[in-house]
PDB file of N, CA, C and O in Angstrom:
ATOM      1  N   UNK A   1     -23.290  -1.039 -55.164  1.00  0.00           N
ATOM      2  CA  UNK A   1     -24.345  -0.113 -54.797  1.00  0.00           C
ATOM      3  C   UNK A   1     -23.742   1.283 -54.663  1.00  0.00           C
ATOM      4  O   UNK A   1     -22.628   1.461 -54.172  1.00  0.00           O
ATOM      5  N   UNK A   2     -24.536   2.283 -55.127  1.00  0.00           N
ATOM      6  CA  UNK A   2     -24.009   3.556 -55.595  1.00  0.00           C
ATOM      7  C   UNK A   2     -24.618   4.390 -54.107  1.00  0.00           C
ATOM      8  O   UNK A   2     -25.812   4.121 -53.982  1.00  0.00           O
ATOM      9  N   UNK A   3     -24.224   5.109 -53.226  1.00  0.00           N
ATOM     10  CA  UNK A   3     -24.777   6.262 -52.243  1.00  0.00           C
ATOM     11  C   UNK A   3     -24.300   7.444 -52.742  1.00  0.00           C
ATOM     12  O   UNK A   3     -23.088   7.652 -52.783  1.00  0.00           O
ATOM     13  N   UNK A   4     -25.468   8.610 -53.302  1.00  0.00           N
ATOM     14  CA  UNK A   4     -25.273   9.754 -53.490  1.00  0.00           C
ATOM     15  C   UNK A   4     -25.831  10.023 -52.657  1.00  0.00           C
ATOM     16  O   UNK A   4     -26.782   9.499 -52.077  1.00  0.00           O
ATOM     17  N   UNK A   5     -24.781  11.667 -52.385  1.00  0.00           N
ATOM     18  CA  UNK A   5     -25.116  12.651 -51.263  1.00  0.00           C
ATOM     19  C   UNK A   5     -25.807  13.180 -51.761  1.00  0.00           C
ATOM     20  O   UNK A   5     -25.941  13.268 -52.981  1.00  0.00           O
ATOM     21  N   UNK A   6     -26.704  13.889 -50.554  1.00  0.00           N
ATOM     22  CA  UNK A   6     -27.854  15.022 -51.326  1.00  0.00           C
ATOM     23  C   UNK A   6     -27.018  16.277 -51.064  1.00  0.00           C
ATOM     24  O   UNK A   6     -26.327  16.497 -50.069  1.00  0.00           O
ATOM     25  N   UNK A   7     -27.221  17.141 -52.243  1.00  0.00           N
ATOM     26  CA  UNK A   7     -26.579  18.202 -52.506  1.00  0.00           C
ATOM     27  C   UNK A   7     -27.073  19.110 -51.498  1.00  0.00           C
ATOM     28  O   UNK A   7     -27.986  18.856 -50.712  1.00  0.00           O
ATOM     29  N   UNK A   8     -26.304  20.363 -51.580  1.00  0.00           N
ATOM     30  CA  UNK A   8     -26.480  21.030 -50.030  1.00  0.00           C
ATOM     31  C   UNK A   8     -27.655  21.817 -50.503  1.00  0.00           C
ATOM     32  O   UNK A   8     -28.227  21.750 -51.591  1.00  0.00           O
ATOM     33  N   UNK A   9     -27.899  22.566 -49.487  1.00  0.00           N
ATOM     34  CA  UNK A   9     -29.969  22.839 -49.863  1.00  0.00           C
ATOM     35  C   UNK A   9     -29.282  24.568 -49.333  1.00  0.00           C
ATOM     36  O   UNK A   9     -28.427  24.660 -48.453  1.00  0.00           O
ATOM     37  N   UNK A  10     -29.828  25.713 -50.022  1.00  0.00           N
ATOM     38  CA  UNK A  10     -29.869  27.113 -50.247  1.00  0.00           C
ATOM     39  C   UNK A  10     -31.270  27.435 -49.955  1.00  0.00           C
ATOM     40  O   UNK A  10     -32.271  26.804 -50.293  1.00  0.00           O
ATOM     41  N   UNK A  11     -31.174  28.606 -49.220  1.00  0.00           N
ATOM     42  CA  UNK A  11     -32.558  29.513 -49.336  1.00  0.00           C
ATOM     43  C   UNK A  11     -32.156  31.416 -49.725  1.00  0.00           C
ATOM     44  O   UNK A  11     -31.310  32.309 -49.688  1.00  0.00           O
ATOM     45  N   UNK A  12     -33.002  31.181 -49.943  1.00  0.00           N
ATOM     46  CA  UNK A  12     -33.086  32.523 -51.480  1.00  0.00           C
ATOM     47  C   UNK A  12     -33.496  33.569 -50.338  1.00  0.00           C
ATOM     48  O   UNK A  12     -34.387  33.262 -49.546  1.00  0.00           O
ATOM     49  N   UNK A  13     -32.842  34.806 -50.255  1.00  0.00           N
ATOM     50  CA  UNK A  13     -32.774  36.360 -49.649  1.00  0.00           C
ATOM     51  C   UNK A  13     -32.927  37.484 -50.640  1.00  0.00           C
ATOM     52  O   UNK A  13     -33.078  38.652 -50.283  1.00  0.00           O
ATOM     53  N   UNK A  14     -32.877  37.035 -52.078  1.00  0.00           N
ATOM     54  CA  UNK A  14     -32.592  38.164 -52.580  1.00  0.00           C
ATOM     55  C   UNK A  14     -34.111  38.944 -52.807  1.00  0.00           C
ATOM     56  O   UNK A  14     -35.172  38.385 -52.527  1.00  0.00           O
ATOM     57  N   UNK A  15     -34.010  40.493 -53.430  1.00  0.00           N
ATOM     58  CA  UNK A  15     -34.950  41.399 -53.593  1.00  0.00           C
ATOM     59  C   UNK A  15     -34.890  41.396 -55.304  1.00  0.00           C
ATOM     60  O   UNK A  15     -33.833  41.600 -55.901  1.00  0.00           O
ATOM     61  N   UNK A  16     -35.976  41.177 -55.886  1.00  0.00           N
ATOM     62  CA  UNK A  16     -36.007  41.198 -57.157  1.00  0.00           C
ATOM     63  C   UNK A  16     -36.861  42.020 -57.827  1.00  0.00           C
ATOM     64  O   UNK A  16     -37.621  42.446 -56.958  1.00  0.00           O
ATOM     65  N   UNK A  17     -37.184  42.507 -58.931  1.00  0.00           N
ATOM     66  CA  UNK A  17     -38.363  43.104 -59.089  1.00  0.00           C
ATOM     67  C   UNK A  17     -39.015  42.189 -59.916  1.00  0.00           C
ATOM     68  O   UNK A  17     -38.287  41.274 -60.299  1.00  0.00           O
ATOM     69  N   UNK A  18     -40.474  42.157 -60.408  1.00  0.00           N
ATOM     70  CA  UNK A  18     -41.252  41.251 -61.377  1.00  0.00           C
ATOM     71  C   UNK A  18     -42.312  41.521 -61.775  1.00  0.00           C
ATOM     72  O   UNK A  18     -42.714  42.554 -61.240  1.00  0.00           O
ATOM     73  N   UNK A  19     -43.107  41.038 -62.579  1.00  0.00           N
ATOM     74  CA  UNK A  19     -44.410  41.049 -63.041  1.00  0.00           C
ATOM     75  C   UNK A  19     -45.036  40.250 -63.629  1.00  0.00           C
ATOM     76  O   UNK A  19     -44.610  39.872 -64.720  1.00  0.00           O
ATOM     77  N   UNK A  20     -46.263  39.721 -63.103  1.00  0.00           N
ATOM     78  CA  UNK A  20     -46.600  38.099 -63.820  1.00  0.00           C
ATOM     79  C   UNK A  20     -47.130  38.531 -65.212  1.00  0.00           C
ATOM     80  O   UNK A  20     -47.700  39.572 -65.539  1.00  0.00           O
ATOM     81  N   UNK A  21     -46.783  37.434 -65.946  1.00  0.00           N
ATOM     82  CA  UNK A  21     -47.287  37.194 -67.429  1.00  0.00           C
ATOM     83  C   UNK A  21     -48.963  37.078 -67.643  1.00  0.00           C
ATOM     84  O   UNK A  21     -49.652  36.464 -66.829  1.00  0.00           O
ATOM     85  N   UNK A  22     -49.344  37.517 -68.432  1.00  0.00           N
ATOM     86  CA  UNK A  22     -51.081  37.290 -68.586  1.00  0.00           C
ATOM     87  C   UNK A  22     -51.134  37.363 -70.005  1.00  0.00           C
ATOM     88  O   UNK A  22     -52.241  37.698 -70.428  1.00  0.00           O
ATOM     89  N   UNK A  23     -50.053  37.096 -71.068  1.00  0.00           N
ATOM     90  CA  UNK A  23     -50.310  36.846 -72.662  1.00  0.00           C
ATOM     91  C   UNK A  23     -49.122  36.744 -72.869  1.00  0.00           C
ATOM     92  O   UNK A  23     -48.280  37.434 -72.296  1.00  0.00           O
ATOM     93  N   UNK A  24     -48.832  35.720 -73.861  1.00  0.00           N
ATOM     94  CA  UNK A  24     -47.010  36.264 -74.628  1.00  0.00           C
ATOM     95  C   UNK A  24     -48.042  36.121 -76.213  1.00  0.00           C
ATOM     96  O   UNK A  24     -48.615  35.089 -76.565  1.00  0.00           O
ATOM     97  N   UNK A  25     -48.052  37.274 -76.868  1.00  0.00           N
ATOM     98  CA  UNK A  25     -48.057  37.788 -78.251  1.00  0.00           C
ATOM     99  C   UNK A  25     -46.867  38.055 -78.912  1.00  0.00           C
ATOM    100  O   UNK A  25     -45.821  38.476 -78.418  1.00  0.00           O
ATOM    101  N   UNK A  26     -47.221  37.641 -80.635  1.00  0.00           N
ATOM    102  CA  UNK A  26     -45.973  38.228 -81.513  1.00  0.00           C
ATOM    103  C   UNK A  26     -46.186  39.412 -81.660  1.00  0.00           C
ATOM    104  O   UNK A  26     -47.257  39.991 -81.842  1.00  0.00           O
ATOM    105  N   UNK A  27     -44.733  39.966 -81.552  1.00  0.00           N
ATOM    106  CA  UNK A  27     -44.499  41.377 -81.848  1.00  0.00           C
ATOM    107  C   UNK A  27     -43.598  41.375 -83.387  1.00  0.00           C
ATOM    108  O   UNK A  27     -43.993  42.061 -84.330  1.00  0.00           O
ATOM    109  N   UNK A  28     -42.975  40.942 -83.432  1.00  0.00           N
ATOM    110  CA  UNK A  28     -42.054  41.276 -85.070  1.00  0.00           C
ATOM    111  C   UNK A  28     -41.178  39.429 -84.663  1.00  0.00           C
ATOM    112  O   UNK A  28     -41.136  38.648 -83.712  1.00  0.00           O
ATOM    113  N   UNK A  29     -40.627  39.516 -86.089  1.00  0.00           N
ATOM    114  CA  UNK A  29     -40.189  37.837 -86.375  1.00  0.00           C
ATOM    115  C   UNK A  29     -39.248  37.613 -85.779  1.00  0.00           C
ATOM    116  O   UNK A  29     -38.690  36.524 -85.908  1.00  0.00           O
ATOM    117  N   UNK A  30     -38.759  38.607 -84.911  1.00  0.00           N
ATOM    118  CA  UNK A  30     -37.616  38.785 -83.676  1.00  0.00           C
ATOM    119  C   UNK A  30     -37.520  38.623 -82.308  1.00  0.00           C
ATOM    120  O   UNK A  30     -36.670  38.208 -81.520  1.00  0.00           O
ATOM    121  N   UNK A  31     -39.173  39.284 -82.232  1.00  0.00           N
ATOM    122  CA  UNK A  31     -39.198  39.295 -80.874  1.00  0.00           C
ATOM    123  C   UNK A  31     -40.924  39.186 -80.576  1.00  0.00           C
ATOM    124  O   UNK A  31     -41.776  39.364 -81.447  1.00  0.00           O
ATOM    125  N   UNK A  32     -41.296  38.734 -78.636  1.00  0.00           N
ATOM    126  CA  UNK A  32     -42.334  38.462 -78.658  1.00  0.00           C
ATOM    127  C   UNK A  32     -42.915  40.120 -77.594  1.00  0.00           C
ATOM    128  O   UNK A  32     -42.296  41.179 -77.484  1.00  0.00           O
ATOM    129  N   UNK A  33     -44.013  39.807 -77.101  1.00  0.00           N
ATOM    130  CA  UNK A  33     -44.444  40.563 -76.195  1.00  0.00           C
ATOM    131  C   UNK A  33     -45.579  40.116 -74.796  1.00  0.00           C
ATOM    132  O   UNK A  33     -46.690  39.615 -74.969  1.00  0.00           O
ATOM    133  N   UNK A  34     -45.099  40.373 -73.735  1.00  0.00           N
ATOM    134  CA  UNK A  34     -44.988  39.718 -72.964  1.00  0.00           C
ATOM    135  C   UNK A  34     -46.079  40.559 -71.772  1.00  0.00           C
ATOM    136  O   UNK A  34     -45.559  41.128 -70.813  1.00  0.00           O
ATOM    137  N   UNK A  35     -47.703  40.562 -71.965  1.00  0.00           N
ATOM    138  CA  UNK A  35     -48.504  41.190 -71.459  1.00  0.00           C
ATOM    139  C   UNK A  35     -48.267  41.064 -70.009  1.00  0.00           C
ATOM    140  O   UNK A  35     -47.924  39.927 -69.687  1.00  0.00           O
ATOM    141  N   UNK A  36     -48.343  41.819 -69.153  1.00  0.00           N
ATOM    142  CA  UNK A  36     -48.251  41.463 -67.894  1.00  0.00           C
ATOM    143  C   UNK A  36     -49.866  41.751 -67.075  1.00  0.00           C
ATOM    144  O   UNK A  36     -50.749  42.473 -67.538  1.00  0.00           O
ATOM    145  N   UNK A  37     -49.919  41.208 -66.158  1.00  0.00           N
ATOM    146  CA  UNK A  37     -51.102  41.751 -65.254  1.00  0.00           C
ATOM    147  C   UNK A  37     -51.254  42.987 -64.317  1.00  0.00           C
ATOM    148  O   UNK A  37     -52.044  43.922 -64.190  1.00  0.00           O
ATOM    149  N   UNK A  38     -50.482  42.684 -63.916  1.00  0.00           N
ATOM    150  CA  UNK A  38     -50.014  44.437 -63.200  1.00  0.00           C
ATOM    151  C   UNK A  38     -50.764  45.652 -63.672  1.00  0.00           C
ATOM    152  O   UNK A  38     -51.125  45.361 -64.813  1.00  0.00           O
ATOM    153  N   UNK A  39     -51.169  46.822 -63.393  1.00  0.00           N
ATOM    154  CA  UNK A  39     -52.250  47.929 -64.029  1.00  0.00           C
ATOM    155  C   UNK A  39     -50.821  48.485 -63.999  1.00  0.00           C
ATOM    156  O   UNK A  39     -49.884  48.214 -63.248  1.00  0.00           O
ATOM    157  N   UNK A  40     -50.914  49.305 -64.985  1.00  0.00           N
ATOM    158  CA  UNK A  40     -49.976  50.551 -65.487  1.00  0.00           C
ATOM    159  C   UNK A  40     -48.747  50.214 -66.440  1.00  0.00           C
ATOM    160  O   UNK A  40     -48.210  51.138 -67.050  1.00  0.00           O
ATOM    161  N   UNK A  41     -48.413  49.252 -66.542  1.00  0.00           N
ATOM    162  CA  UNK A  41     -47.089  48.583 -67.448  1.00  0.00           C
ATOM    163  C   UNK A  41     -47.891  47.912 -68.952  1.00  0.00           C
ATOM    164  O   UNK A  41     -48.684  47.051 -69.334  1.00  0.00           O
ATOM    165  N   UNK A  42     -46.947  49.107 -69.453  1.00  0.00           N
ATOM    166  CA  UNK A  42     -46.831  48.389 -71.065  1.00  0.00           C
ATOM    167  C   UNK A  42     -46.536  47.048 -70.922  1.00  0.00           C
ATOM    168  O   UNK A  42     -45.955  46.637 -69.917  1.00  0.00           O
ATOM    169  N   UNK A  43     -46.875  46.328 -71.819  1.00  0.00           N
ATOM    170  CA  UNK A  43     -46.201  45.068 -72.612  1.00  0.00           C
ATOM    171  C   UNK A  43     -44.422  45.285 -72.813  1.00  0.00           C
ATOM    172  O   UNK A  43     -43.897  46.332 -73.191  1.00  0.00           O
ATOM    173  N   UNK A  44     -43.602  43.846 -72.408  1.00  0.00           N
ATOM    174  CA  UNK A  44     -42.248  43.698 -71.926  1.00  0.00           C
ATOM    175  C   UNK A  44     -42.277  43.191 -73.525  1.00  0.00           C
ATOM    176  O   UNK A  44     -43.004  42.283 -73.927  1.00  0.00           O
ATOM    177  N   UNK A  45     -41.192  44.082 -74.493  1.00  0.00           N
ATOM    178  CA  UNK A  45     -40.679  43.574 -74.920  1.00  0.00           C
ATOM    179  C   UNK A  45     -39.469  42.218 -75.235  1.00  0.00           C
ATOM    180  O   UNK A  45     -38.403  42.555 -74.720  1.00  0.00           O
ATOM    181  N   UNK A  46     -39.378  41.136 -75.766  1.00  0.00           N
ATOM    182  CA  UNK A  46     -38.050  40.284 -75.000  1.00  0.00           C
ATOM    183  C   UNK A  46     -37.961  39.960 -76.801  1.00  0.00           C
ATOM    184  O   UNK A  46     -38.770  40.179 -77.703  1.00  0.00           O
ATOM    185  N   UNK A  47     -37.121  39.586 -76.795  1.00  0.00           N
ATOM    186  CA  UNK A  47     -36.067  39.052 -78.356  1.00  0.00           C
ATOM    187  C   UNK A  47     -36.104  36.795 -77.875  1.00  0.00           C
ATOM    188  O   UNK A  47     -36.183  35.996 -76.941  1.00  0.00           O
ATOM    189  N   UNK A  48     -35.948  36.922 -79.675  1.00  0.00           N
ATOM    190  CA  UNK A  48     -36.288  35.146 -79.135  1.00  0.00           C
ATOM    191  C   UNK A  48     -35.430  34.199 -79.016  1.00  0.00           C
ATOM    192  O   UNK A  48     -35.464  32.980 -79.185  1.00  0.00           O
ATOM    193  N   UNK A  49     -34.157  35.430 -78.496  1.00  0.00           N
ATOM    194  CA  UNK A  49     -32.724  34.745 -77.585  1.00  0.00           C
ATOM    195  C   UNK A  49     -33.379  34.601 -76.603  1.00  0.00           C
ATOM    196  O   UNK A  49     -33.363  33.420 -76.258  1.00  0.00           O
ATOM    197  N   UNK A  50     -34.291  35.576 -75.603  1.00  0.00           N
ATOM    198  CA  UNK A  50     -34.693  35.579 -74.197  1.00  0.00           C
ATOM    199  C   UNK A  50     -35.627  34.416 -74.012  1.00  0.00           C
ATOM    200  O   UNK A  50     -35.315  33.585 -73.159  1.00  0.00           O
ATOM    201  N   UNK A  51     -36.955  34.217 -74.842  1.00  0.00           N
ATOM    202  CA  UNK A  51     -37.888  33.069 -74.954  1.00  0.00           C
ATOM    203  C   UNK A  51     -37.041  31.806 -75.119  1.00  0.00           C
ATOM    204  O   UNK A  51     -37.277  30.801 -74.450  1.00  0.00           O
ATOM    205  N   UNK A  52     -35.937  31.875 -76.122  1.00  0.00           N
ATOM    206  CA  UNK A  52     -35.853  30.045 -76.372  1.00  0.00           C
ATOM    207  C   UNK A  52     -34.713  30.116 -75.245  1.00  0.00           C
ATOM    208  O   UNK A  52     -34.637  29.062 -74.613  1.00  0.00           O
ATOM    209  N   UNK A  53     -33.970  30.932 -74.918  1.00  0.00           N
ATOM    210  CA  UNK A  53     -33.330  30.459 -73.193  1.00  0.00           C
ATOM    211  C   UNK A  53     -34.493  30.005 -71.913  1.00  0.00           C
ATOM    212  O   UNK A  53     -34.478  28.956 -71.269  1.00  0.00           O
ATOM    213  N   UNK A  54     -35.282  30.926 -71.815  1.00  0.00           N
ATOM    214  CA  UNK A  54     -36.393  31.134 -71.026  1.00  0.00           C
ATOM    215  C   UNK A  54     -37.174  30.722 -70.754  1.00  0.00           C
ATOM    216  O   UNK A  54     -37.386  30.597 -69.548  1.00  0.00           O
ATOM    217  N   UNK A  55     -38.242  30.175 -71.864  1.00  0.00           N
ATOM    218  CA  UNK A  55     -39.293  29.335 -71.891  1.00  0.00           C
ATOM    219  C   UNK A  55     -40.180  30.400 -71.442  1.00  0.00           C
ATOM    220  O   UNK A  55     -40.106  30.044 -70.266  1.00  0.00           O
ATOM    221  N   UNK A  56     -40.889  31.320 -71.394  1.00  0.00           N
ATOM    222  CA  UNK A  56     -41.703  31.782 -70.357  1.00  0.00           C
ATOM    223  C   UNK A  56     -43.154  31.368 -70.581  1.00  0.00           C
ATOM    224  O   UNK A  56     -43.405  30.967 -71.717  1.00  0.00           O
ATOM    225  N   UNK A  57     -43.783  31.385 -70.026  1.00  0.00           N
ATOM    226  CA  UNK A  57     -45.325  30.592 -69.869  1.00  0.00           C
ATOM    227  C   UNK A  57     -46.327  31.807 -69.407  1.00  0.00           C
ATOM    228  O   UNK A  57     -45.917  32.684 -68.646  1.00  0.00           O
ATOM    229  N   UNK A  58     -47.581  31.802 -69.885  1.00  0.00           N
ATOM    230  CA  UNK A  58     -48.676  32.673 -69.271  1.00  0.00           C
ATOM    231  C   UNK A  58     -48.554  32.288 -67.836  1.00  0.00           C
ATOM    232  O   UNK A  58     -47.672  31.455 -67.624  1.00  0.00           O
ATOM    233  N   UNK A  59     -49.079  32.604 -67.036  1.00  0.00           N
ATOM    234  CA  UNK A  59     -48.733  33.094 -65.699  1.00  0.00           C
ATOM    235  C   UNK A  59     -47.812  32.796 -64.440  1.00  0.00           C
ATOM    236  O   UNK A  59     -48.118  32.550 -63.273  1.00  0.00           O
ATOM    237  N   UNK A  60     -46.525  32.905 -65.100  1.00  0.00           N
ATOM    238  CA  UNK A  60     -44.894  33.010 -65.127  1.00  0.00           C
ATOM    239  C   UNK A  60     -44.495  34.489 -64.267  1.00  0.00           C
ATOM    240  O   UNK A  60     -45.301  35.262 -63.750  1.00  0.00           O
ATOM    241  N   UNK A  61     -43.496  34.567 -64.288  1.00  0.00           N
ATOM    242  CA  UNK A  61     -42.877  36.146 -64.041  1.00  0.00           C
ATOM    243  C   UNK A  61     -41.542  36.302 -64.692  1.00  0.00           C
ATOM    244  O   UNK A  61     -40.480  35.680 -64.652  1.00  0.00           O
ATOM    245  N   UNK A  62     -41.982  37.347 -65.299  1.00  0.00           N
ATOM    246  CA  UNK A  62     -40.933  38.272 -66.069  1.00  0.00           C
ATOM    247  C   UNK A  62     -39.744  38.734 -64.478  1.00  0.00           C
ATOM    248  O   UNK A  62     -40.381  39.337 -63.614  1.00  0.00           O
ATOM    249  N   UNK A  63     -38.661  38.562 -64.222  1.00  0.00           N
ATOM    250  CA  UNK A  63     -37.780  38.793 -62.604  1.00  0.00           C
ATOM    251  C   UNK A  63     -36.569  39.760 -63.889  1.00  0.00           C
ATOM    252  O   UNK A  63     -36.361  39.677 -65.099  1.00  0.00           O
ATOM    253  N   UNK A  64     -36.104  40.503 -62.897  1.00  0.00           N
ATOM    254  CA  UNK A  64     -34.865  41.492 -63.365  1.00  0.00           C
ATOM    255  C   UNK A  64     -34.807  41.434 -61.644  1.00  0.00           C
ATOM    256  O   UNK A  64     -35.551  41.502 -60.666  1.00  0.00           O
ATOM    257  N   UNK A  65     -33.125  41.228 -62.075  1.00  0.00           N
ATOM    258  CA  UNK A  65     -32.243  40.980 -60.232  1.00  0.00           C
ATOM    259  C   UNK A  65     -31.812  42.237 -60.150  1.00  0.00           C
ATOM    260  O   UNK A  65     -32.265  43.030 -60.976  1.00  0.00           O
ATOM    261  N   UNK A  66     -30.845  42.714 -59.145  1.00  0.00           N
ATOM    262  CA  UNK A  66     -29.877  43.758 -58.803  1.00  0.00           C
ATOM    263  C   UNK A  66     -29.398  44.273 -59.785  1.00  0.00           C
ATOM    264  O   UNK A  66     -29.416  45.460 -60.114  1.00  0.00           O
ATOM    265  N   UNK A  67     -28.806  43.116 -60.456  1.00  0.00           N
ATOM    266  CA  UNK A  67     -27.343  43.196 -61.706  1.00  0.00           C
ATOM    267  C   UNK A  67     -27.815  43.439 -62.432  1.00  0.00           C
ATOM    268  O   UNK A  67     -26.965  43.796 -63.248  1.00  0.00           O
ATOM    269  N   UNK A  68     -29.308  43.598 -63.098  1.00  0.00           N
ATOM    270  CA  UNK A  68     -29.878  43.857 -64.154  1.00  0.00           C
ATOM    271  C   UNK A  68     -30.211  42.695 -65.392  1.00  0.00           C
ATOM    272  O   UNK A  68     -30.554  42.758 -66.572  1.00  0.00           O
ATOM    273  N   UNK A  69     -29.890  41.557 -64.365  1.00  0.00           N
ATOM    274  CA  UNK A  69     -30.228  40.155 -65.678  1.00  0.00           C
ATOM    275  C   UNK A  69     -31.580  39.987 -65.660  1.00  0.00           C
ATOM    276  O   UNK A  69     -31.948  40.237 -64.512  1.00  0.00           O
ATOM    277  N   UNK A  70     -32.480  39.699 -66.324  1.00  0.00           N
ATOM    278  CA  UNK A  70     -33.539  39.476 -67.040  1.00  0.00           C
ATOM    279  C   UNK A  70     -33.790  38.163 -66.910  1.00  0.00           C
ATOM    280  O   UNK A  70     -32.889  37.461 -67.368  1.00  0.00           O
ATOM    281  N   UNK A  71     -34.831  37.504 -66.378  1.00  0.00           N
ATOM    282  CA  UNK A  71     -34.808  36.263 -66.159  1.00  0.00           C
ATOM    283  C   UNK A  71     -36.379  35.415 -66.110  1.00  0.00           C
ATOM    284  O   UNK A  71     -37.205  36.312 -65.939  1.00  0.00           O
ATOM    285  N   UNK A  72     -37.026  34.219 -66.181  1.00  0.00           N
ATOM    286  CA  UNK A  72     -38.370  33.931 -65.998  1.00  0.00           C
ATOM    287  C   UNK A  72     -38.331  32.837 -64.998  1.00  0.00           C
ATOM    288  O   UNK A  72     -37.509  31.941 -64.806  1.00  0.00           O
ATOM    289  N   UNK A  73     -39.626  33.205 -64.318  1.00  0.00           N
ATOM    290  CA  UNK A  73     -39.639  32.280 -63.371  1.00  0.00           C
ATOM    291  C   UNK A  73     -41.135  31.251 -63.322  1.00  0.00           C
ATOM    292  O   UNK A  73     -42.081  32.020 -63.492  1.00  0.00           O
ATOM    293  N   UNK A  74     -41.423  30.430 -63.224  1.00  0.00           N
ATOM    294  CA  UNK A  74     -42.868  29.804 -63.294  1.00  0.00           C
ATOM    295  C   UNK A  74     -43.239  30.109 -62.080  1.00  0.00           C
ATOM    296  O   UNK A  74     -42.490  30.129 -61.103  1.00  0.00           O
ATOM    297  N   UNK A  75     -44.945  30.475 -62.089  1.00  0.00           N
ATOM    298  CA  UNK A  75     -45.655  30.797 -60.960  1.00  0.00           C
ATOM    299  C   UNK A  75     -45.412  29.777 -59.683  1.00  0.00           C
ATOM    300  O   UNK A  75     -45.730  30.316 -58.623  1.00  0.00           O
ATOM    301  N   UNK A  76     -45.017  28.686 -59.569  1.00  0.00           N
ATOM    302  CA  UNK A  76     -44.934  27.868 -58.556  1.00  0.00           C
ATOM    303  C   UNK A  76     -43.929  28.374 -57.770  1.00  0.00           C
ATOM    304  O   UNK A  76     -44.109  28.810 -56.633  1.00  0.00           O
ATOM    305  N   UNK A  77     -42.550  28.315 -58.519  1.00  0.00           N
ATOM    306  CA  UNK A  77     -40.755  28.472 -57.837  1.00  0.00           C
ATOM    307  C   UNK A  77     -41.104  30.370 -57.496  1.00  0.00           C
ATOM    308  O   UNK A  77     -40.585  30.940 -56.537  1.00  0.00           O
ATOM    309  N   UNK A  78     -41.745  30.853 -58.167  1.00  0.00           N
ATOM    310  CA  UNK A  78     -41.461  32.464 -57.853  1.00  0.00           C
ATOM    311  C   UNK A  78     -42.612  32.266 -56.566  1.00  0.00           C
ATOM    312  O   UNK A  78     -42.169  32.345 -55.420  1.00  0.00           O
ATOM    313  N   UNK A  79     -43.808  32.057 -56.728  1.00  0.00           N
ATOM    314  CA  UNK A  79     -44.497  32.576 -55.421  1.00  0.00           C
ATOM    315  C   UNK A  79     -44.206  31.410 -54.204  1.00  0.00           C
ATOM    316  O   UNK A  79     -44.629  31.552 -53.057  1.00  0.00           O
ATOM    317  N   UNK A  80     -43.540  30.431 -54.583  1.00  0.00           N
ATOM    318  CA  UNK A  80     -43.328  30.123 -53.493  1.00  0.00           C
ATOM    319  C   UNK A  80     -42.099  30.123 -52.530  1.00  0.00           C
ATOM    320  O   UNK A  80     -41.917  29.383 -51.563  1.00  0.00           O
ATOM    321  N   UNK A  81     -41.001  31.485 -53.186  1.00  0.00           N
ATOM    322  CA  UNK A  81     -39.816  31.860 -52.751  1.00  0.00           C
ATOM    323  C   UNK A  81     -39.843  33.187 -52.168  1.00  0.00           C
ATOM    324  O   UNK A  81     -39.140  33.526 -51.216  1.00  0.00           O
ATOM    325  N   UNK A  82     -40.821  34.053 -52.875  1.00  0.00           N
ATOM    326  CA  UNK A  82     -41.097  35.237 -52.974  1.00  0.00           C
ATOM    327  C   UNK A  82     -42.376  36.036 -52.084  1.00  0.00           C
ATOM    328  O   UNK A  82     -43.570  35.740 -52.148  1.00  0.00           O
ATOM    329  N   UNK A  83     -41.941  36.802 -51.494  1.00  0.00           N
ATOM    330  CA  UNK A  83     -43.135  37.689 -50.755  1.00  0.00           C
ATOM    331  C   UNK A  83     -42.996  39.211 -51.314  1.00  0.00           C
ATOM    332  O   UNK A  83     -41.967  39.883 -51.381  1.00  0.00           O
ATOM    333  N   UNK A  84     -44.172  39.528 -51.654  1.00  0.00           N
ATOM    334  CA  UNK A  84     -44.060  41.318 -52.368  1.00  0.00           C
ATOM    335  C   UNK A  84     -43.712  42.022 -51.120  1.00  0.00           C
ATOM    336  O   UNK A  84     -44.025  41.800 -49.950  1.00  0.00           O
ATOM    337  N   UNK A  85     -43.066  42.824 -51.612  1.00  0.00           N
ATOM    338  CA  UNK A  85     -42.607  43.738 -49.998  1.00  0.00           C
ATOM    339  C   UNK A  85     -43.737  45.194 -50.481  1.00  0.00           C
ATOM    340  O   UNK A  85     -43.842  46.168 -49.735  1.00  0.00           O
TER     341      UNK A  85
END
């Protein structure tokens, strides 16, 4: 009989910026475009290194951290980590 430990459990502090997804459209055979909901923001360009790492989904969030990495999050794990300041 096998006993695994449960791995140690983290809670998330950091400040991120984001914007939820509300369309991913083609933009060129390179790259997609990534409508957001937010009033005032163009469409997020991303390349389809970022999508096939990424996966991103209509109402997802486009996250950029501190360091400047670029990242997606599904509406569940982001709003339920996240409070807008």
């Amino acid at each position: 009989m096998s006993t695994q430990m449960e791995m140690p459990k983290y809670q998330c502090h950091k400040q991120v910026w984001a914007l939820k997804i509300k369309a991913i459209e083609p933009n060129t055979e390179k790259s997609v475009k990534l409508v957001v909901e937010e009033e005032g923001y163009e469409p997020l360009v991303v390349g389809q290194r970022f999508v096939k790492k990424h996966q991103p989904e209509v109402g997802g969030y486009f996250v950029v951290y501190e360091d400047g990495y670029k990242s997606y999050s599904p509406a569940a794990a982001f709003e339920s980590g996240y409070t807008a300041l």
